[in-house]
N, CA and C atoms as a LAMMPS dump frame, in Angstrom:
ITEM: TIMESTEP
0
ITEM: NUMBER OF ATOMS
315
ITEM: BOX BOUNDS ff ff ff
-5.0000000000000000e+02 5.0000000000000000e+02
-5.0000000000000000e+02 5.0000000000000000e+02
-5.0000000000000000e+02 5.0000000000000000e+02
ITEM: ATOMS id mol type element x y z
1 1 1 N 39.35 1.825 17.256
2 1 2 C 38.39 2.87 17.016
3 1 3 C 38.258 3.282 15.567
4 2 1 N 38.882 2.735 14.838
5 2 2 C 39.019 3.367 13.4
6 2 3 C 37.64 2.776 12.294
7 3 1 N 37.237 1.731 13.365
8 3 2 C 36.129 0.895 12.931
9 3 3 C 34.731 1.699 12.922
10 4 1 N 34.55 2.812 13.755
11 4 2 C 33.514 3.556 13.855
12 4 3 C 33.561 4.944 13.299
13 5 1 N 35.1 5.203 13.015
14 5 2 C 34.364 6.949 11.867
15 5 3 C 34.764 5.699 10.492
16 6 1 N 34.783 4.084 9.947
17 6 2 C 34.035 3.773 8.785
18 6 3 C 32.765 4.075 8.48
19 7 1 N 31.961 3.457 10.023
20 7 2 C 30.906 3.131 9.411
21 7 3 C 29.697 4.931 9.682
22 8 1 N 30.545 5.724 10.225
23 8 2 C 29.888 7.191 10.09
24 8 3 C 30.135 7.657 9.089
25 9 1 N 31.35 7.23 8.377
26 9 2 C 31.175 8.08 6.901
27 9 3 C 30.451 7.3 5.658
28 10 1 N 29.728 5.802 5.949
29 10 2 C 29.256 5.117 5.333
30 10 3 C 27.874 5.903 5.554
31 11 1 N 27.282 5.651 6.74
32 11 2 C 25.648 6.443 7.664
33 11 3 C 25.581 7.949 6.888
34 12 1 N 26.524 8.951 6.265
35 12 2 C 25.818 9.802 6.586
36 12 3 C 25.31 10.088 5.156
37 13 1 N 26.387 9.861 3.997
38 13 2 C 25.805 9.862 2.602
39 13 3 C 23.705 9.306 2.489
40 14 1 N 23.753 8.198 3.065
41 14 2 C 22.419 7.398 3.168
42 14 3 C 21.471 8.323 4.633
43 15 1 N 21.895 8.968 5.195
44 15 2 C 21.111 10.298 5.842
45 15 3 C 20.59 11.079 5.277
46 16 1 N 22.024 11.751 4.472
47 16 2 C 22.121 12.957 3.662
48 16 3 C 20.448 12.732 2.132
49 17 1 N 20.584 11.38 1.637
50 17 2 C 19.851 11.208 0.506
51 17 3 C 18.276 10.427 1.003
52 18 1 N 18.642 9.931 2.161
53 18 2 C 16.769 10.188 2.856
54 18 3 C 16.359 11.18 3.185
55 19 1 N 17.156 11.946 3.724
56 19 2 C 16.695 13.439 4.009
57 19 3 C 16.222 14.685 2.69
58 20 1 N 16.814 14.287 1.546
59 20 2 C 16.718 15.105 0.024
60 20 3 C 15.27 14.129 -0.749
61 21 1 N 15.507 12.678 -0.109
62 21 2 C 13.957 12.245 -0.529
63 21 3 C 12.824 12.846 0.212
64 22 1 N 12.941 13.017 1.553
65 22 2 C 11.481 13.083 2.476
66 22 3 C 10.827 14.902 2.027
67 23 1 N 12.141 15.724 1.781
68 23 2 C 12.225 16.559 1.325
69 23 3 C 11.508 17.029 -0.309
70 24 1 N 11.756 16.101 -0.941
71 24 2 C 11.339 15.917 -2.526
72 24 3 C 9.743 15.671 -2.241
73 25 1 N 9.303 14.836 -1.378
74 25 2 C 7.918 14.063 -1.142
75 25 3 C 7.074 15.375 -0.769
76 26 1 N 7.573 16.243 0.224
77 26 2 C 7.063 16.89 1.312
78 26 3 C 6.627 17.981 -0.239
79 27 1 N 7.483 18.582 -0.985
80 27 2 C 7.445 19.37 -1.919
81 27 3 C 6.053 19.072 -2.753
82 28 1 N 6.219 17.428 -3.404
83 28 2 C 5.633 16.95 -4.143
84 28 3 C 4.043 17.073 -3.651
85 29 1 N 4.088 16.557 -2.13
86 29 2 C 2.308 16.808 -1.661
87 29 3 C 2.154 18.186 -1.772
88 30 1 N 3.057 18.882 -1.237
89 30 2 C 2.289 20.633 -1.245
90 30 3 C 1.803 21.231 -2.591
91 31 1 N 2.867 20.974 -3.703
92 31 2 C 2.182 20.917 -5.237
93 31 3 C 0.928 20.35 -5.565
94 32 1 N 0.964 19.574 -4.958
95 32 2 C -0.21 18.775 -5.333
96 32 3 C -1.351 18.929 -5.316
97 33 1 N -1.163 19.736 -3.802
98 33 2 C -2.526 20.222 -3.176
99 33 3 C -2.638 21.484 -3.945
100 34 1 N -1.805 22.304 -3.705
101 34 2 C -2.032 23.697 -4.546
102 34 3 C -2.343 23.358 -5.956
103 35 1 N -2.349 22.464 -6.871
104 35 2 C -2.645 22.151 -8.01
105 35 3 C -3.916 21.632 -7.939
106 36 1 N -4.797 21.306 -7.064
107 36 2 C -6.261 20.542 -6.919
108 36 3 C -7.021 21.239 -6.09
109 37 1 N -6.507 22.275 -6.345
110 37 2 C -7.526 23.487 -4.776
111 37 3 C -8.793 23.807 -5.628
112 38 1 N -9.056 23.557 -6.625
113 38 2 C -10.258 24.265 -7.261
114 38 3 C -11.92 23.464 -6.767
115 39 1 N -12.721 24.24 -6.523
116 39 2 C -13.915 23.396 -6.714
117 39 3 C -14.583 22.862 -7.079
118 40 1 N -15.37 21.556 -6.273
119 40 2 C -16.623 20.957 -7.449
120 40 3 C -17.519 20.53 -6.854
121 41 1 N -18.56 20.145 -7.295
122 41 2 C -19.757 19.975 -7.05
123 41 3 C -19.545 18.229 -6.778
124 42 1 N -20.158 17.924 -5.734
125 42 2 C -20.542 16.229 -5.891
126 42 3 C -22.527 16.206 -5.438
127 43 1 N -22.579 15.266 -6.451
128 43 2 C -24.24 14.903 -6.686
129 43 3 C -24.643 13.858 -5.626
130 44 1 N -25.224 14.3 -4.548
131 44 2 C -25.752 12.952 -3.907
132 44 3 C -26.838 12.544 -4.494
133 45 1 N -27.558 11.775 -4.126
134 45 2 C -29.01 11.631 -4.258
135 45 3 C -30.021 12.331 -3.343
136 46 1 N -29.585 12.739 -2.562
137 46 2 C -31.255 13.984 -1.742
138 46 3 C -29.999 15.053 -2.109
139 47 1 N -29.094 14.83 -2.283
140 47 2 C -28.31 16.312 -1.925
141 47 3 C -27.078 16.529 -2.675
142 48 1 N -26.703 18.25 -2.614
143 48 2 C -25.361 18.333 -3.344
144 48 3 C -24.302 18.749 -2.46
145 49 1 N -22.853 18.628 -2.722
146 49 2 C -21.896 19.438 -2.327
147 49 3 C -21.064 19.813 -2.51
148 50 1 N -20.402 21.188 -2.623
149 50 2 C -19.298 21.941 -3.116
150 50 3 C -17.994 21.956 -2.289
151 51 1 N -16.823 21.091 -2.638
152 51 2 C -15.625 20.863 -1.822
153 51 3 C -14.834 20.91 -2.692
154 52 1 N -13.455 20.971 -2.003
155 52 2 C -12.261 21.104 -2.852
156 52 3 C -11.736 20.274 -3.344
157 53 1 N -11.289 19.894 -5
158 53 2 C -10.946 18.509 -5.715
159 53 3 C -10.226 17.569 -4.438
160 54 1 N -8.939 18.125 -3.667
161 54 2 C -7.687 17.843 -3.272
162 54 3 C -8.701 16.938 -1.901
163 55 1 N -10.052 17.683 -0.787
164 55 2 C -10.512 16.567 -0.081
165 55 3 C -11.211 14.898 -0.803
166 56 1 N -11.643 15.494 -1.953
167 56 2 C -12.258 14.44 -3.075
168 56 3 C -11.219 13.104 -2.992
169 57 1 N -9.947 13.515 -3.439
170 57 2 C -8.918 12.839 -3.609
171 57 3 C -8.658 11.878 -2.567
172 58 1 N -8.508 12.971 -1.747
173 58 2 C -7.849 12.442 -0.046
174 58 3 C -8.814 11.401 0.417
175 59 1 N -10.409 11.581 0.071
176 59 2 C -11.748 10.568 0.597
177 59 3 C -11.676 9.468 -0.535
178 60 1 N -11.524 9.501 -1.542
179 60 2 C -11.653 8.995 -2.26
180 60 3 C -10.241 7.35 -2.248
181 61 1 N -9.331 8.5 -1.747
182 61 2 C -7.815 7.271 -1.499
183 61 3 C -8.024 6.731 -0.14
184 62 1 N -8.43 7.222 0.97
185 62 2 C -8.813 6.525 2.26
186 62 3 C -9.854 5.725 1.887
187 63 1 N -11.025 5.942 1.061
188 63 2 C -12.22 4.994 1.64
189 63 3 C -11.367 3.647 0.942
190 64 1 N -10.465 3.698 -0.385
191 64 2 C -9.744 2.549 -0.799
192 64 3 C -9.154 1.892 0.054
193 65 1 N -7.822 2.694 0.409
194 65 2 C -7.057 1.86 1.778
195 65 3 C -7.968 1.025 2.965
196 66 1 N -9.132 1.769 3.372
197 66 2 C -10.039 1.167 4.168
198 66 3 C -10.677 -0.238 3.676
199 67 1 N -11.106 -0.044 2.041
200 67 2 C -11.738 -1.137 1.654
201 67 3 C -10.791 -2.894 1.784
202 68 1 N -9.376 -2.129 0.78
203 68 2 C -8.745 -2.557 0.6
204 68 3 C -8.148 -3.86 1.719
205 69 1 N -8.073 -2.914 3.425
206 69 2 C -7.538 -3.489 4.257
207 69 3 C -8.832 -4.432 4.467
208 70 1 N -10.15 -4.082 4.823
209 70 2 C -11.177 -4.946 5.522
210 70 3 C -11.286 -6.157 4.027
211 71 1 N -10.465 -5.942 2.989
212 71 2 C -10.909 -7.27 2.149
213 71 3 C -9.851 -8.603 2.442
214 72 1 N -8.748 -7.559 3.048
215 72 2 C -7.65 -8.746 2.997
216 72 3 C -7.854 -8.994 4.371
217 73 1 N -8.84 -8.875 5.461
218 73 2 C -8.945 -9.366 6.59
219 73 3 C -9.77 -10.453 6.033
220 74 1 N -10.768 -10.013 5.263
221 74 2 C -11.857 -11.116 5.195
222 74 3 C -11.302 -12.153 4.458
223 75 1 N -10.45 -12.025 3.763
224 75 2 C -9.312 -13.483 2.872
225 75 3 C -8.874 -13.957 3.878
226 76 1 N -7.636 -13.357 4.684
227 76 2 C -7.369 -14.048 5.779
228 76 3 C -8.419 -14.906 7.018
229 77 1 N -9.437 -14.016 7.401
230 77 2 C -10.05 -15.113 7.96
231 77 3 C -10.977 -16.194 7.453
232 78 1 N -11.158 -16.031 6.362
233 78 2 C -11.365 -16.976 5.63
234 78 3 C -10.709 -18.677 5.046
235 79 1 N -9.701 -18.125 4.755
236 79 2 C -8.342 -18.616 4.833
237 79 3 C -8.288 -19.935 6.361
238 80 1 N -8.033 -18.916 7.366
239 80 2 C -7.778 -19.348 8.731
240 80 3 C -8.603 -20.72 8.773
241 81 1 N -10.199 -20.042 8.703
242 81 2 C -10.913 -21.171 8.903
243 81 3 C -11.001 -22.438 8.224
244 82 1 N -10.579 -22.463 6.642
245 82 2 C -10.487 -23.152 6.434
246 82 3 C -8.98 -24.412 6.205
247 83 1 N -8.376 -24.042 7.413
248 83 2 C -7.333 -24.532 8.03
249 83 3 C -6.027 -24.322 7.411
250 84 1 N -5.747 -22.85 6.646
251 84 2 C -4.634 -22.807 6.178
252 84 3 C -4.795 -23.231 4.517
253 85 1 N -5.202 -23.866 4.066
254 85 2 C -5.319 -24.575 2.377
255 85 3 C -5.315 -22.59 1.409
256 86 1 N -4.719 -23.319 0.265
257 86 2 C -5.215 -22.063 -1.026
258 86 3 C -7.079 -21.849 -0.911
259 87 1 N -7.136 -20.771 -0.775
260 87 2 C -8.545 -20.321 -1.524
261 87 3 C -8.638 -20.644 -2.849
262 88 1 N -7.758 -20.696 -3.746
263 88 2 C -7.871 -20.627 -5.102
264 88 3 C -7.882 -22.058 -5.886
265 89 1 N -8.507 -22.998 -4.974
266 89 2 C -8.093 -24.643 -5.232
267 89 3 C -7.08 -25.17 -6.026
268 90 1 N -6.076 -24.453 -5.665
269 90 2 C -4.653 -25.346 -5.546
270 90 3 C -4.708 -26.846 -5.4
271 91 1 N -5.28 -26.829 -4.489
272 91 2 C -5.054 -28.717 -3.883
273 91 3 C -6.503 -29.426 -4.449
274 92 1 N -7.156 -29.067 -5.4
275 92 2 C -8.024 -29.653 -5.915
276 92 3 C -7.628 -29.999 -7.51
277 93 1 N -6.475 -30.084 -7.585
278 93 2 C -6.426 -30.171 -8.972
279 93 3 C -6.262 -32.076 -10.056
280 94 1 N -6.445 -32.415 -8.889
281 94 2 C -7.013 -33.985 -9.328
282 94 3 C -5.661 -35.079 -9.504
283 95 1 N -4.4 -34.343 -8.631
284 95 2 C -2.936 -35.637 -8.686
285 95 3 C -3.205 -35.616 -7.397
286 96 1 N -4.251 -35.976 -6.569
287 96 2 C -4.036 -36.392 -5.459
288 96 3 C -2.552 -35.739 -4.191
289 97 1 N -2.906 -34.077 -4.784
290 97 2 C -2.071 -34.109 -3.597
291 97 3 C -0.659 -33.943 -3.764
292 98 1 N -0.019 -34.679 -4.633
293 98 2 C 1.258 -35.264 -5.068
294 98 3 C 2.509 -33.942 -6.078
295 99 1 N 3.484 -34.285 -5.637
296 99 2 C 4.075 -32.958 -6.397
297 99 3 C 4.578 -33.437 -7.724
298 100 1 N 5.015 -32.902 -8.616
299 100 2 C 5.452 -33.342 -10.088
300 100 3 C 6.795 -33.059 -10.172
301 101 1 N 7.897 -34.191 -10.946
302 101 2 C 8.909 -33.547 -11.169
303 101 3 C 9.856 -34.681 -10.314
304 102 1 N 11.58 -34.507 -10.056
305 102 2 C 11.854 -35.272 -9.454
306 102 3 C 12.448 -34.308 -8.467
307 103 1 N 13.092 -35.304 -7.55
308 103 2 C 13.207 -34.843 -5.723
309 103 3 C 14.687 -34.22 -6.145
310 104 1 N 15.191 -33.452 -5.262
311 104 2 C 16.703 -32.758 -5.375
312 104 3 C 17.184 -33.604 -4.312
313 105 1 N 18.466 -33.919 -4.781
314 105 2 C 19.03 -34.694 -3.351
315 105 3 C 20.617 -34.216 -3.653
């Protein structure tokens, strides 16, 4: 049994300092927001609107993540179809294919 209060006094230091990070984070967004609460104007084209910097932010970092993800779907299926090969013509580079260098044995 001496094998299991090791590895609890190993577990709790690495508890103790995820718990002082999630803590640090949680701090860090609430600053954040209270630091970007002010208003502004955004210009559409038929229209205007007055919102708070901090939703600006928040729309502004989702519509990325959103873009971001539907681009690396469209690489991947892209990719797929064309049976696995580099997009970036790797295998077009005119040695037939062939690797350079000698073999490890």
């Amino acid at each position: 049994m001496p094998r299991r209060r090791v590895d609890t006094e190993r577990w709790q230091p690495r508890l103790w300092s995820v718990l002082i990070g999630l803590l640090l984070l949680v701090l860090y967004v609430i600053a954040f927001i209270v630091r970007n609460d002010e208003q502004i104007t955004i210009h559409f084209i038929l229209f205007s609107a007055n919102i708070s910097l901090i939703w600006e932010i928040v729309f502004v970092f989702a519509l990325g993540l959103l873009g971001g993800v539907l681009l690396s779907q469209v690489y991947r299926r892209r990719r797929a179809q064309r049976g696995g090969q580099p997009a970036d013509g790797v295998r077009d580079l005119g040695r037939g294919g062939k690797a350079e260098g000698k073999a490890r044995g």
